[in-house]
C-alpha positions as CSV (number, residue, x, y, z in Angstrom):
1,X,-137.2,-25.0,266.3
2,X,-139.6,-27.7,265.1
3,X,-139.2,-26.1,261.2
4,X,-135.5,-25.9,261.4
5,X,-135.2,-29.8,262.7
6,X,-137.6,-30.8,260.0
7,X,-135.8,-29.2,257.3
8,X,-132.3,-31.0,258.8
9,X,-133.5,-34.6,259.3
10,X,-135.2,-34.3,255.7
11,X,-131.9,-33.1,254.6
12,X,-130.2,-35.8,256.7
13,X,-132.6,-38.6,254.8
14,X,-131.5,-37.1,251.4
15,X,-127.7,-37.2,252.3
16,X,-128.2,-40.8,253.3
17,X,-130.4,-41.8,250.4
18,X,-127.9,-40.3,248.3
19,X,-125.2,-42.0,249.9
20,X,-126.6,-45.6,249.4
21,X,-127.3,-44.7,246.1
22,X,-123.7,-43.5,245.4
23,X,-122.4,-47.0,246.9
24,X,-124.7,-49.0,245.2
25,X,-123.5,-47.0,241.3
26,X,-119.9,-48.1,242.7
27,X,-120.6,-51.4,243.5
28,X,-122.7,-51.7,239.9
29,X,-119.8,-49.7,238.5
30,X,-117.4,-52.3,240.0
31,X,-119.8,-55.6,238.6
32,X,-119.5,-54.3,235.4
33,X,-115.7,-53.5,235.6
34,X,-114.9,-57.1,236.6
35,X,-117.2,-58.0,234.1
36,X,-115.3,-56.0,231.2
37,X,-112.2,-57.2,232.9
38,X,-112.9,-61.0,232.2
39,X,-114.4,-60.5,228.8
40,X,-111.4,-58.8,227.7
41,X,-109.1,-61.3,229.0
42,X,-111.6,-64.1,228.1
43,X,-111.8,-63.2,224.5
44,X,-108.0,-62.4,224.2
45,X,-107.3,-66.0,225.3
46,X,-110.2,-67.5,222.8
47,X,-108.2,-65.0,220.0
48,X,-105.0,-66.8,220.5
49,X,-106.3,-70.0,221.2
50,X,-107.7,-70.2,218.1
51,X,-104.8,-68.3,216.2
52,X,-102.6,-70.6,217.6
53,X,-104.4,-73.9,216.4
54,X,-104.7,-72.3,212.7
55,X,-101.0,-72.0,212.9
56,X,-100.2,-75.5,214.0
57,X,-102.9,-76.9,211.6
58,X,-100.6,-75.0,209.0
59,X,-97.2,-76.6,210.3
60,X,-96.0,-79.5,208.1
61,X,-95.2,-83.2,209.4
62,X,-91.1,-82.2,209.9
63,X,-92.7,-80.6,213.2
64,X,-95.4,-82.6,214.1
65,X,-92.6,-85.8,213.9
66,X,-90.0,-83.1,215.6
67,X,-91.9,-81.3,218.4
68,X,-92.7,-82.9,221.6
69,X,-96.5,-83.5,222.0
70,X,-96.8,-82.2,225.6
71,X,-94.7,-79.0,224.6
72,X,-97.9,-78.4,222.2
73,X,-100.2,-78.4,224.4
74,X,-98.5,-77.1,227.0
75,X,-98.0,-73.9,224.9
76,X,-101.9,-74.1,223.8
77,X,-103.4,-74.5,227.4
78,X,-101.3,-73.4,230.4
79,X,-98.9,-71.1,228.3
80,X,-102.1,-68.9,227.1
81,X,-104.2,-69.3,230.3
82,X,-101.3,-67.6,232.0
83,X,-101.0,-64.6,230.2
84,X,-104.7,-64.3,230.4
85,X,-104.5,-64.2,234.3
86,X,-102.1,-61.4,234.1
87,X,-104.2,-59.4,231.4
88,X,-107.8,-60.1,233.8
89,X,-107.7,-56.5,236.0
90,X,-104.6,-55.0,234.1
91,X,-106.0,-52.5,232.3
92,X,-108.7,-51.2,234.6
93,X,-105.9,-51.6,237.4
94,X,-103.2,-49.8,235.6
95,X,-106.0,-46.1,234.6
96,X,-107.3,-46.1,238.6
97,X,-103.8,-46.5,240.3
98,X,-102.7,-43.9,237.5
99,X,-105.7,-41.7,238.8
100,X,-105.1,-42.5,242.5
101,X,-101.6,-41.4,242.1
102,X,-101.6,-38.2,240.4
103,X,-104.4,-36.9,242.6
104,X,-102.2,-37.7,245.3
105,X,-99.0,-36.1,244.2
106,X,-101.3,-32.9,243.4
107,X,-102.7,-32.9,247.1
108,X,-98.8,-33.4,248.5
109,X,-97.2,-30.4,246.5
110,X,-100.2,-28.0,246.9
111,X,-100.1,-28.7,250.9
112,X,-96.2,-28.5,250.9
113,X,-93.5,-28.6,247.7
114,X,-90.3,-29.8,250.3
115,X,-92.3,-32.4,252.1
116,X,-93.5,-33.8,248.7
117,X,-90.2,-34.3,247.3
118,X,-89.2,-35.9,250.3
119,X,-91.9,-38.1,250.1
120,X,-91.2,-39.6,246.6
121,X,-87.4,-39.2,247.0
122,X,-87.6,-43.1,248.1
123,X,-90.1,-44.4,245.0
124,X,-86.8,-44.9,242.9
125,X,-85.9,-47.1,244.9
126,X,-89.1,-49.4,244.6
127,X,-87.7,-50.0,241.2
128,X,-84.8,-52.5,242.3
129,X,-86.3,-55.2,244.1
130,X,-89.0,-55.1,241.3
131,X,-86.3,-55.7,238.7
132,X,-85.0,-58.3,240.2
133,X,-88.2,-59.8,241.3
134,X,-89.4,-59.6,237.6
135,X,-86.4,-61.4,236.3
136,X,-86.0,-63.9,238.8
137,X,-90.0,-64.9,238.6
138,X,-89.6,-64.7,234.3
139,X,-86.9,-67.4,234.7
140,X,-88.9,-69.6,237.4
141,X,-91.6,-69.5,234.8
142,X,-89.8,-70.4,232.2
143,X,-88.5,-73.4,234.0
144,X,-91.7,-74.8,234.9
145,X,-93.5,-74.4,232.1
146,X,-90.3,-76.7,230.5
147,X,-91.4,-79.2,233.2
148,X,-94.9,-79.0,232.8
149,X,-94.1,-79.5,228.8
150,X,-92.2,-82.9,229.9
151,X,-95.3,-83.4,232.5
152,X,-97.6,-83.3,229.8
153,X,-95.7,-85.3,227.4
154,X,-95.6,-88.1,229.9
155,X,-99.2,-88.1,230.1
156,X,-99.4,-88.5,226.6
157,X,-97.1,-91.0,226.1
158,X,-98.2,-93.4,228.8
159,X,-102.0,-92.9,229.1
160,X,-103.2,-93.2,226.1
161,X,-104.0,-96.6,224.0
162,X,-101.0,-98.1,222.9
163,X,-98.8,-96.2,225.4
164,X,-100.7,-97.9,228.2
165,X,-100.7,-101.3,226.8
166,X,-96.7,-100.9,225.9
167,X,-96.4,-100.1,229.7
168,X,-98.8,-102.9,231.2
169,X,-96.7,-105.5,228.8
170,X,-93.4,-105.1,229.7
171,X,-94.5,-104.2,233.7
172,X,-92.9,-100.6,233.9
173,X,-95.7,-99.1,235.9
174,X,-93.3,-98.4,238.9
175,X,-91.2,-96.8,236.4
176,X,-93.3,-94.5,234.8
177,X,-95.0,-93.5,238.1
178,X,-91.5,-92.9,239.7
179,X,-90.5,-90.6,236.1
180,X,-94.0,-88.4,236.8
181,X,-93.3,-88.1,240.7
182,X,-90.1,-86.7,239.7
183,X,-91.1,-84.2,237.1
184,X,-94.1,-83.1,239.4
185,X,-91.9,-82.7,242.4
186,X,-89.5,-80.6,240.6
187,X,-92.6,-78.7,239.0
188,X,-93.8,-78.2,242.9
189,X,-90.4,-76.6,243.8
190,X,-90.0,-74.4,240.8
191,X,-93.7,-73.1,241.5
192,X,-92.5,-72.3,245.2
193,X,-89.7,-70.7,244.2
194,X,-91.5,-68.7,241.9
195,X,-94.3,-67.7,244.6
196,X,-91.7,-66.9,247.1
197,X,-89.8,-64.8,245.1
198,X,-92.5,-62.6,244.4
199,X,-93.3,-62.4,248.8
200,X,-89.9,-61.5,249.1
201,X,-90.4,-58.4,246.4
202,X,-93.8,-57.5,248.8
203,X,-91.7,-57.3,251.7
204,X,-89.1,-55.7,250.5
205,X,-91.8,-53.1,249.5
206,X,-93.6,-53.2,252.1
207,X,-90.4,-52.0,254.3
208,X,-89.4,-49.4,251.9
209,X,-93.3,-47.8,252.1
210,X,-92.3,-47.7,255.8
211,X,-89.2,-45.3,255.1
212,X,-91.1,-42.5,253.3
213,X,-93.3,-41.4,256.4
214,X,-90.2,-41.7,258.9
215,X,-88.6,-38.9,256.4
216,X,-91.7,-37.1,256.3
217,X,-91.5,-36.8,260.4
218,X,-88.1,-36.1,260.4
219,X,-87.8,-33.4,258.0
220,X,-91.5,-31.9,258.7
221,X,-90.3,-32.1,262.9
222,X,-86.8,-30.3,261.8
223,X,-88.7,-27.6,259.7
224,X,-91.3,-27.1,262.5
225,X,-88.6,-26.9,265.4
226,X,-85.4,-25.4,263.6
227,X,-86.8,-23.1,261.2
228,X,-90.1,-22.1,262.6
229,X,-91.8,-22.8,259.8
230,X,-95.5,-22.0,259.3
231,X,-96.1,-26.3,258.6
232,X,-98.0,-28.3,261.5
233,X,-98.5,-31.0,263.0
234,X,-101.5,-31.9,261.3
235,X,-100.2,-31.1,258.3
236,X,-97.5,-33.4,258.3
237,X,-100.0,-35.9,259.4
238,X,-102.1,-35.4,256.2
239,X,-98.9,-35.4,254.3
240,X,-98.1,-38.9,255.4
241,X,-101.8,-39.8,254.7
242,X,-101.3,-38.9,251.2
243,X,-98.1,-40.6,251.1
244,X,-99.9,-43.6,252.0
245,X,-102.1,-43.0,248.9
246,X,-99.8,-42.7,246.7
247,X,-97.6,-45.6,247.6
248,X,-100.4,-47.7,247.8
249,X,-101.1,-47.1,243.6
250,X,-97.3,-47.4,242.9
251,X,-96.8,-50.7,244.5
252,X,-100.3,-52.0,242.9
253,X,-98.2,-50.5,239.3
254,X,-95.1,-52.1,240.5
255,X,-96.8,-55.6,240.7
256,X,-98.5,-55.8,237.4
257,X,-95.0,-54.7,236.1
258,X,-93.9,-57.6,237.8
259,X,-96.6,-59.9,236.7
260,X,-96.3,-58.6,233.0
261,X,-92.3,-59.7,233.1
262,X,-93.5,-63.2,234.2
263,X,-96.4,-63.4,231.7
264,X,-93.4,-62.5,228.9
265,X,-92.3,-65.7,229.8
266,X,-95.5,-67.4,228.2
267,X,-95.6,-65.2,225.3
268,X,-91.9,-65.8,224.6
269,X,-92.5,-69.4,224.4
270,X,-95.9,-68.4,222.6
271,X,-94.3,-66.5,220.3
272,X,-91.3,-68.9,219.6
273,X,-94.4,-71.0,217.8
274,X,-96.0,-67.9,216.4
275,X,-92.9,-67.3,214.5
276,X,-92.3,-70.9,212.7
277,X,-93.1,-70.3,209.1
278,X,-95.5,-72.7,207.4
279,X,-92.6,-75.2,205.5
280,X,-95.8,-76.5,203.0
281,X,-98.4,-73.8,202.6
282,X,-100.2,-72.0,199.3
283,X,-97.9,-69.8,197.2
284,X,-99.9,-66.9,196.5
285,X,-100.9,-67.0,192.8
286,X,-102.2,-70.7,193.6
287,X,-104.5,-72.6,191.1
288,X,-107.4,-74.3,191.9
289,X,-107.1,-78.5,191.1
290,X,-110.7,-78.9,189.0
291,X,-112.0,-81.8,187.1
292,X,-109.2,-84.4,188.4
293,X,-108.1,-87.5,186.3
294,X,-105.1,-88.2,188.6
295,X,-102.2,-88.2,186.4
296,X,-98.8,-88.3,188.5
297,X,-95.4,-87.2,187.1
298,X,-92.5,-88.0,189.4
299,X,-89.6,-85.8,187.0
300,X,-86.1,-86.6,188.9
301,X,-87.2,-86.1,192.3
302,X,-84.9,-85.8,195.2
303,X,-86.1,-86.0,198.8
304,X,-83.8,-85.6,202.2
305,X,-85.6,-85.0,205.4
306,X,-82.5,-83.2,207.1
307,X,-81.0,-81.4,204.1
308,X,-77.8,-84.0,204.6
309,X,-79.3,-88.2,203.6
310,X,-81.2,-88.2,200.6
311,X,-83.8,-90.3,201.2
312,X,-84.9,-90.6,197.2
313,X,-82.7,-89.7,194.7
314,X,-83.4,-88.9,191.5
315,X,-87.3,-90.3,191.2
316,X,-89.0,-90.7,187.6
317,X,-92.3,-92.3,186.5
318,X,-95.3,-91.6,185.5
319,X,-98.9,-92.6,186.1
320,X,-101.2,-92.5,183.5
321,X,-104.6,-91.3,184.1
322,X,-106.8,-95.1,185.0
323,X,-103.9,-97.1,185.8
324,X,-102.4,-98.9,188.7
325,X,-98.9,-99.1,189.8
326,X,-97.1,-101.1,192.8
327,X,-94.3,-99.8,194.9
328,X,-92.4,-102.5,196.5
329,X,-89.0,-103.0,198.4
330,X,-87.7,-103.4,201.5
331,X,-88.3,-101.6,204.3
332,X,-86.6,-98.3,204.8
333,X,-86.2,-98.1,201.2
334,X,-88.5,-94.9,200.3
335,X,-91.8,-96.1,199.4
336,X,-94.1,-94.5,201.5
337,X,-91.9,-91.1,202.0
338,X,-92.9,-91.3,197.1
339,X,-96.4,-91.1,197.8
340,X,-96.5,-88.6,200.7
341,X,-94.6,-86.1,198.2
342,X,-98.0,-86.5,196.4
343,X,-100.3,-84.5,198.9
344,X,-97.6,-82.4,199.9
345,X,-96.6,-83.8,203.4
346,X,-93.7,-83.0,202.1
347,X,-91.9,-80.9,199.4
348,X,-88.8,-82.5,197.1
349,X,-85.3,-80.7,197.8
350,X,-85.3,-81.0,193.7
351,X,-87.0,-82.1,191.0
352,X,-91.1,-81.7,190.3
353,X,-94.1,-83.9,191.2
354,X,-96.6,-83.1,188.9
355,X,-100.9,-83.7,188.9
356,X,-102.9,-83.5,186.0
357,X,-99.5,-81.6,184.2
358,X,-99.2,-78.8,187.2
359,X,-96.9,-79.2,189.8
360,X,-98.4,-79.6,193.5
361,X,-96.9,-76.4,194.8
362,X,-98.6,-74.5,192.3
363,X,-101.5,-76.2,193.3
364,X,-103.9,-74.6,196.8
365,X,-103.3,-77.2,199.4
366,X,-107.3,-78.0,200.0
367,X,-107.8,-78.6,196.3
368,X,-105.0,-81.1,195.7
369,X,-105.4,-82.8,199.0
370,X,-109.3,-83.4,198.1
371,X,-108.0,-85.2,195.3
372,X,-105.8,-87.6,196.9
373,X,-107.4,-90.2,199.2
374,X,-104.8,-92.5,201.4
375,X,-105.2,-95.3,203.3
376,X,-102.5,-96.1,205.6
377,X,-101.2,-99.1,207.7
378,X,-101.8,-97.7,210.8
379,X,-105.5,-97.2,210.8
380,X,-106.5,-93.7,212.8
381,X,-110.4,-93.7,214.0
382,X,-111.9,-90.9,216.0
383,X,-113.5,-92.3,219.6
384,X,-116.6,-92.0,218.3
385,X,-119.6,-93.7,215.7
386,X,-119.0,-94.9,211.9
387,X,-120.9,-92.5,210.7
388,X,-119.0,-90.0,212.4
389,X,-116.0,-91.3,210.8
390,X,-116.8,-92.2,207.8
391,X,-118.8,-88.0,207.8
392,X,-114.9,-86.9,208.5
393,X,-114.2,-87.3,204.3
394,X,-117.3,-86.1,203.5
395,X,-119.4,-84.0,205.8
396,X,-122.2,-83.7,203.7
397,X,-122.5,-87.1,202.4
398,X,-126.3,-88.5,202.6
399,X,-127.0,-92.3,204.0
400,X,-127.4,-93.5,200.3
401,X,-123.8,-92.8,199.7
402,X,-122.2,-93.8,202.7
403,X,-124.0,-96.9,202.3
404,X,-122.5,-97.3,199.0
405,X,-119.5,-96.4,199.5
406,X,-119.0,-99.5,202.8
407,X,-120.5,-101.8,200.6
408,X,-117.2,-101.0,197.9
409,X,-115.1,-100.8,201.0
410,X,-116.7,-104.8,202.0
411,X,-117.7,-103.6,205.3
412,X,-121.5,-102.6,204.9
413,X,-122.1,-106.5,206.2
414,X,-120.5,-106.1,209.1
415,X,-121.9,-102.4,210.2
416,X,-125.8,-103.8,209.2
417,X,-125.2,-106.8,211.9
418,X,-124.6,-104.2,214.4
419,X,-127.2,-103.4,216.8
420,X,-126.8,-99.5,216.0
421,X,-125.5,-100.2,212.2
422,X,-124.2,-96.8,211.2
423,X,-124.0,-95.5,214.7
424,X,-121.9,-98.2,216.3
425,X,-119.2,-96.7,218.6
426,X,-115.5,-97.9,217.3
427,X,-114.1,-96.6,220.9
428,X,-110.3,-94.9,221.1
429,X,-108.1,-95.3,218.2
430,X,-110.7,-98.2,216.8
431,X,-109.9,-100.2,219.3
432,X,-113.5,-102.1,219.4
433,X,-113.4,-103.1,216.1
434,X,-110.9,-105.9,214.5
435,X,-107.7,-104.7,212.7
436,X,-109.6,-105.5,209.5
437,X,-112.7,-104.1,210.2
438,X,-110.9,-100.6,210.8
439,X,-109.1,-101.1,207.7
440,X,-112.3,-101.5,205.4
441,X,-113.9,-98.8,207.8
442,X,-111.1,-96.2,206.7
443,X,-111.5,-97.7,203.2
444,X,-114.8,-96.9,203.0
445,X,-114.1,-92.8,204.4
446,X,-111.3,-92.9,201.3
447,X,-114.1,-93.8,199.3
448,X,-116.6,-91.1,200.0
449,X,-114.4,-88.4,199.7
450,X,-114.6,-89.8,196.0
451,X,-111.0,-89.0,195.0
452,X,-109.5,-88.7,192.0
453,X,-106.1,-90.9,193.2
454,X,-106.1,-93.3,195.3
455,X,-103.1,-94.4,197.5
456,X,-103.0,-97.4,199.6
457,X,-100.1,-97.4,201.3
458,X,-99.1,-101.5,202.7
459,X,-103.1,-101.5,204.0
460,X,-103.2,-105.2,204.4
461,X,-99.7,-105.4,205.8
462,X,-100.5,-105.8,209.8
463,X,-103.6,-108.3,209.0
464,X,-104.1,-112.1,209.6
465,X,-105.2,-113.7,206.0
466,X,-108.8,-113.9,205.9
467,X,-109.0,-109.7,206.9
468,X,-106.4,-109.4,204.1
469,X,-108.8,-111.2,201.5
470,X,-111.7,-109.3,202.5
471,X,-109.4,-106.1,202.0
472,X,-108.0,-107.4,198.9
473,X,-111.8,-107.9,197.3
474,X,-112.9,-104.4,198.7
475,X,-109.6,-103.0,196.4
476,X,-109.5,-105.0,193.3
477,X,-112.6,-103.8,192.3
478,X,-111.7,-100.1,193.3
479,X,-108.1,-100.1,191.3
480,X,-110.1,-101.1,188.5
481,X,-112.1,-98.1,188.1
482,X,-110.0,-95.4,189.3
483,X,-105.8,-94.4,189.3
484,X,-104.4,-95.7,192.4
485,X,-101.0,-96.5,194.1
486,X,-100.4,-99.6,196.1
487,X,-97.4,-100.2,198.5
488,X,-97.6,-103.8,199.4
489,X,-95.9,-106.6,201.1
490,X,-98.3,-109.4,199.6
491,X,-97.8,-110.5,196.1
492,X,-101.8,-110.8,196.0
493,X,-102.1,-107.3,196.0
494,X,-99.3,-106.4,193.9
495,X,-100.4,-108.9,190.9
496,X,-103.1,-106.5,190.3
497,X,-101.1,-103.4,189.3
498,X,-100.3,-102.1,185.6
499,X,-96.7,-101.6,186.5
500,X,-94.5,-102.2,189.5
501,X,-91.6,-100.1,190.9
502,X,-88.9,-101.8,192.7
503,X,-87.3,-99.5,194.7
504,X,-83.9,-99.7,196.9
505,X,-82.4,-96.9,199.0
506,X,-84.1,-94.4,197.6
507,X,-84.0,-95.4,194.1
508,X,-85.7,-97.0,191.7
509,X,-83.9,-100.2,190.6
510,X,-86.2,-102.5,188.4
511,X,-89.9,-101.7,187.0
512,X,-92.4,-103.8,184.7
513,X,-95.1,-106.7,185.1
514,X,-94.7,-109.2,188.0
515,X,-93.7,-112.2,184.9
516,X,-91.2,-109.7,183.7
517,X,-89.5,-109.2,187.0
518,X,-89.4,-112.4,189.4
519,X,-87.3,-113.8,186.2
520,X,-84.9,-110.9,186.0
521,X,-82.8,-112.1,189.0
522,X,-82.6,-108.8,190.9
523,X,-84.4,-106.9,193.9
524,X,-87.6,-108.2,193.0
525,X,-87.0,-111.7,192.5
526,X,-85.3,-111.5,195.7
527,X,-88.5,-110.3,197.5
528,X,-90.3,-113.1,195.8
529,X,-88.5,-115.6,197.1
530,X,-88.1,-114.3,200.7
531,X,-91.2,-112.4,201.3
532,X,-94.0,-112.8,198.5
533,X,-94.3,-116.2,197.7
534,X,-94.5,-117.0,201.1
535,X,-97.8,-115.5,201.1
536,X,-99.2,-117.3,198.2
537,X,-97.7,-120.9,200.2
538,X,-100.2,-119.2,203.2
């Protein structure tokens, strides 16, 4: 007696031993699982994340000018993080409900083939309220990612920089906060409605689980009283437990099919990105731009934005390798849409813009563009140091040459009085530093990149007159030594040029010196008069 208890409690031990040691494998097993789970879904997002980015960094200005701003990153953030909480669990989900449901459906027809088919007679009809469910909640989605897109675009607008000062100046706080409340609230409500449809799909679920064991008693009780059949009781009770199994794995199946119609959605809206072709992008037997001298061929180039108003008609000049030449007229008139042809912002509708003899869309996008240095009006610093800045052209560039390359720009006085000189932080958009001071600043970056053209498009437009004379001696010296383009409002800055353009509604009217043309009694002179000479009365 003593023997045989020994021998059953060891036994006992080892069943019990073995069973913790199953539970803890499954819960390891189940660690890693979730583990797999989220790496998969993780690294899915970071794929298109990052495929998505390349793409929009290969879209051309028409859709950056086009495309609302919050839409973007609505579609880059929420959009993606959405289909990656539908893909989390999917997979593994999907193989152990598939698992879980065949066993089942073996079990049921082995025990009884007529009770079986009664039990699954009723899984078609899971199928409807999951349709509709599924299209309902893709719609919802739809929806409020729309108003999350106008959400986001609010943000943009009115919380950054100049959005925020724009709102502060004319006292449209109330306003704006009234325009967010609204798109929130009906973000809130299309959220709700989406949640709520998918409870009314469980419930509807729920009630139909509850029909297939009522059928199971009624036909197993009318097969056990009528026909004396050889079933019993408690195997109609293990029927309706494996019933319970097996609807248990088709609902879980159900509801990621329900989830994956939502998530298509986001990947429609994705997708709609995905499959905008590149307007300005490398043709495939592209040439390389090497040893650059910057000679520009404008040969009848027409330009229209929409495909309907030409915006430059019938374009010709040329710039010789060295030289200089001014763009002037009045505003609207083309000027800055010539030079943006140049580095391919933009393609002509006709005609061919030529560097160094090869036409820029035979040229690779990365080598041309390295050759073409532009500083604009609107002055666009990164909310962080000048050396960070200034490393944007030039990511290699040592302290010698950025050095160099402020002093040119006339800005190395200024950085040297700051406290942390190179490191001095210019704050969002710039914003710490003087209008001037940014201007030399993003001279200075144009510099480094050590271009081959140089393009300064109306850079001393926006600034009082003593920034403008410390601009204008930065880019005398700098026109002198390399080929550049200047679009200019001051006659100061136009003087120096080889040649000037006079250009009117898309055209170019008059060119020559400044003494041939502010005699010749056209465009020019009439710029003189009202515009130019007024800055050399100043």
């Amino acid at each position: 007696m003593g023997g045989w208890f020994g021998a059953g409690l060891s036994a006992l031990i080892r069943l019990i031993v073995l069973s913790l040691a199953l539970n803890l494998v499954s819960n390891l097993i189940g660690v890693g699982q979730n583990y797999l789970n989220n790496w998969i879904a993780q690294h899915i997002s970071y794929d298109m994340r990052n495929q998505m980015y390349r793409h929009l960094q290969k879209m051309s200005q028409r859709f950056f000018t086009s495309a609302n701003q919050g839409d973007i990153i609505t579609r880059m953030t929420s959009d993606i993080s959405g289909v990656e909480s539908v893909v989390t669990g999917t997979f593994a989900s999907i193989l152990s409900n598939t698992i879980t449901l065949v066993v089942a459906l073996i079990a049921m027809f082995r025990k009884n083939w007529i009770l079986a088919l009664v039990g699954i007679a009723v899984v078609p009809l899971f199928t409807l309220p999951t349709r509709m469910a599924g299209k309902r909640r893709w719609k919802l989605a739809a929806e409020a990612q729309e108003c999350n897109d106008e959400i986001n675009g609010i943000l943009n607008e009115t919380l950054s920089v100049s959005g925020q000062l724009l709102v502060k100046l004319f006292g449209r706080e109330k306003y704006e906060y009234e325009r967010y409340e609204e798109a929130n609230g009906r973000m809130i409500k299309l959220n709700i409605r989406e949640k709520m449809a998918g409870r009314w799909f469980f419930m509807l679920l729920n009630t139909l689980a509850t029909v297939g064991p009522m059928l199971l008693y009624l036909v197993g009780g009318i097969l056990i009283m009528k026909y004396d059949s050889t079933i019993t009781v408690g195997d109609i009770t293990v029927l309706v437990a494996l019933l319970g199994r097996m609807y248990g794995p088709v609902n879980s199946l159900l509801n990621i099919q329900v989830d994956w119609i939502r998530s298509m959605a986001m990947f429609t809206r994705i997708f709609e990105y995905y499959d905008m072709k590149p307007e300005i992008d490398d043709k495939p037997d592209a040439k390389e731009l090497t040893n650059a001298r910057g000679e520009i061929v404008f040969d009848h180039v027409s330009f229209s934005y929409d495909g309907e108003r030409m915006i430059l008609k019938d374009i010709n000049f040329t710039l010789h390798s060295g030289d200089c030449i001014a763009i002037v007229g009045p505003s609207g008139s083309g000027k800055s849409t010539i030079v943006n042809l140049i580095p391919r912002l933009w393609d002509p509708v006709a005609g061919w813009v030529t560097f160094d003899g090869t036409d820029v869309r035979d040229l690779t996008l990365h080598s041309l563009r390295s050759e073409v240095g532009v500083v604009t009006q609107e002055t666009y610093l990164f909310n962080s140091t000048i050396r960070e800045n200034l490393l944007y052209a030039k990511p290699d560039a040592t302290e010698e040459e950025m050095i160099e390359a402020c002093k040119k720009a006339n800005i190395y006085d200024f950085i040297s009085s700051q406290p942390d000189g190179l490191d001095t932080m210019v704050g969002n958009r710039g914003l710490k530093l003087s209008g001037g001071e940014k201007q030399r600043i993003s001279i200075a970056r144009a510099l480094l990149k050590d271009p081959a053209l140089l393009i300064f498009d109306e850079a001393t437009s926006a600034l009082d007159s003593i920034s403008e004379a410390a601009i204008q001696a930065a880019i005398n010296p700098l026109i002198e030594e390399r080929t550049s383009i200047l679009i200019a409002h001051r006659l100061s800055t136009i003087l120096a040029a080889d040649e000037i353009l006079v250009v009117r509604d898309g055209e170019i009217v008059e060119r020559g010196t400044h003494r041939e043309l502010v005699h010749a009694g056209g465009t020019y002179q009439e710029l003189y008069e009202t515009q130019f000479s007024k800055a050399v009365e100043a």
